[in-house]
N, C-alpha and C positions, 0 to 999 in steps of 0.2 A: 471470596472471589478467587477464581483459578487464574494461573500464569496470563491464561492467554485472553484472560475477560481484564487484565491488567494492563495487556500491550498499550489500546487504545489511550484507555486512563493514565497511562504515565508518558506519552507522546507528546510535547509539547507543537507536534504540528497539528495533530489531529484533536489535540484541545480546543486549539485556537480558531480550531475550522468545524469545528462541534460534530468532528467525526465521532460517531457512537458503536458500540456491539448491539447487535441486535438480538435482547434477551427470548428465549426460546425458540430460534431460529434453528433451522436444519442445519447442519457440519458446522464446524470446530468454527468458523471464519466467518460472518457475514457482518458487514458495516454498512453504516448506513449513514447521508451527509445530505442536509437542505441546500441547496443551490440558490445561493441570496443574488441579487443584482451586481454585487463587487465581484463577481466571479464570471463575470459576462466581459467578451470581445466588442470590436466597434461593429462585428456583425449580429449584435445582441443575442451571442450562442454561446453555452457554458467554453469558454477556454481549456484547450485540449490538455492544458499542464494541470486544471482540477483534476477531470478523469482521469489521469496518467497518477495523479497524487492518493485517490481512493482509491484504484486499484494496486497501486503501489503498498498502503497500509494494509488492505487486506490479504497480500500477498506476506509482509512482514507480518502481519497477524497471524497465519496459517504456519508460515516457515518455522516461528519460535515457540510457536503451542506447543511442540516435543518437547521443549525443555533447554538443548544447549543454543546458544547465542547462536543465529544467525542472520548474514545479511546479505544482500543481493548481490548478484555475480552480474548478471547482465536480464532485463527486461524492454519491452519492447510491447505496443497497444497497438489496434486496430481501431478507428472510430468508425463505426458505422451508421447512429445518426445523431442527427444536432438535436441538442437538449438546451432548453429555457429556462430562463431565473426560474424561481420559485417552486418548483417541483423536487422530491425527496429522491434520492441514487441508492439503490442498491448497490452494494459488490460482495460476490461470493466465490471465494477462494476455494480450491480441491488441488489438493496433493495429487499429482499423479506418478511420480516417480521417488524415489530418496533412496540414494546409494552409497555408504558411507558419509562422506559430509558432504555429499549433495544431493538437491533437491531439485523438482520440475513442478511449477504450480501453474494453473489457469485460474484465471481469473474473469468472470462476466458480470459487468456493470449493464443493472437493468436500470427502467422506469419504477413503479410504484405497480403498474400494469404488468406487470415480467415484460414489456418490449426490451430486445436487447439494446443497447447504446452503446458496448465498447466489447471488446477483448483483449485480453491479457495475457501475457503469458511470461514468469521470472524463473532465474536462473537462480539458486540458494548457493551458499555455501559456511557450514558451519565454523567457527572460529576455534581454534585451539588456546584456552590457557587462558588465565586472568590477564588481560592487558596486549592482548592480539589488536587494538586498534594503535599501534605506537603513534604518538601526536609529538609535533613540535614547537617550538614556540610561534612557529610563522602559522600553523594551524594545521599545516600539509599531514596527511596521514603517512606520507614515505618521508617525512621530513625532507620534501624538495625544498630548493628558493620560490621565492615569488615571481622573479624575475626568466628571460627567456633561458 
């Protein structure tokens, strides 16, 4: 299994949400996630934080296939249309820029049909050095307070 056929597999979000790689799929990134009932608003239409969440993984999919640790700088989705339980999501990620430690990814959440359903687009930025996320005990990654 390569790096980037591992990202999904060792994801404990995209385990739990049976986000998958899509074996023999076109470019480095393609995922793919059934859309159960539990993922459904009171308007019974996929909630935008799922899309926003499988395009997010295929975008971390994408960013760390090269090899050094990266993680998102800044991301941002377009939905374009509503999506129903029970139908499978594509998302396929393409590098389109990487400059130094950073990277520019899009990302397009289809149907099962190629209808497009969302776009994406994240900001990368590669991390320097074993232990670039410093944590603290309150859990803050700048070791802030909890507090205002």
């Amino acid at each position: 299994m390569t790096r980037a056929e591992q990202i999904p597999a060792d994801d404990p979000t995209c385990q739990a949400l049976g986000i998958r790689t899509v074996p023999g799929a076109p470019g480095p990134a393609v995922l793919q996630m059934r859309v159960t009932g539990e993922m459904v608003n009171r308007h019974g239409i996929v909630h935008g934080g799922y899309l926003f969440l499988l395009a997010d993984a295929a975008f971390a999919h994408a960013s760390n296939a090269p090899g050094p640790t990266a993680v998102a700088q800044s991301a941002q989705i377009t939905f374009l249309r509503p999506v129903l339980a029970g139908v499978t999501l594509w998302a396929e990620a393409t590098e389109r820029v990487r400059h130094g430690r950073f990277g520019v990814y899009d990302v397009t959440v289809r149907l099962a049909d190629g209808t497009v359903v969302a776009e994406f687009r994240g900001h990368s930025v590669v991390l320097t050095g074993p232990g670039s996320l410093p944590t603290s005990s309150n859990g803050h990654l700048d070791g802030g307070s909890d507090g205002p």
